[in-house]
N, C-alpha and C positions, 0 to 999 in steps of 0.2 A: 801406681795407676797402670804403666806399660806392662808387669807381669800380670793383674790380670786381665787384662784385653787380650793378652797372649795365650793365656789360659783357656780362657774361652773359645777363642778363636780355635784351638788345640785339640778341645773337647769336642766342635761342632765339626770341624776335619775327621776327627775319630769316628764318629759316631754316622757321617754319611757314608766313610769308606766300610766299617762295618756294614751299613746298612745294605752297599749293594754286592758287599760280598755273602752275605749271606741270600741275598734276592737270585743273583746271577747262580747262583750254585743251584739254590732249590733248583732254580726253574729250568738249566742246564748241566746238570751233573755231570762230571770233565768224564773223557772217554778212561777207563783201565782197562790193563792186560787183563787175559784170562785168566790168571792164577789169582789176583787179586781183585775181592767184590767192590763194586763201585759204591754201594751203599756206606762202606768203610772212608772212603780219601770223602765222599760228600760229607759226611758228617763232621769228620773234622774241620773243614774249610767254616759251614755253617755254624760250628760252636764258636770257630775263632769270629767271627761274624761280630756273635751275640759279644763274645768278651770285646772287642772293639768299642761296641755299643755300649755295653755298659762303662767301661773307662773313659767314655766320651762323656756320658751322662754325668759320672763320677767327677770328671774337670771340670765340668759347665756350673753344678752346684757346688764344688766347693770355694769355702773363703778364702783369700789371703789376706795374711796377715801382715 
């Protein structure tokens, strides 16, 4: 019972830090150097976002056994 309330709990942590990293990125794209496009470090940030989100989604529906 206590693993999965933790679980859960785990998944819906995940999936709101996901959520506002990929929110805070979009909508403020961190400053970079000149040699380096900034379109580059946002996208990363925002994919890591989505995989947050989805591994949250992914502990919230799965069972334990």
């Amino acid at each position: 019972m206590g693993l999965t309330i933790a679980e859960k709990f785990f998944g819906l942590i995940a999936v709101i830090i996901g959520a506002l990293t990929a929110y805070y990125t979009y909508v403020s794209p961190p400053d970079s150097p000149p040699a380096v496009p900034s379109g580059w470090l946002s996208s990363i940030f925002i994919t890591a976002g989505f995989v947050l989100i989805g591994i949250g989604v992914f502990l919230m529906l799965a069972k334990v056994e």
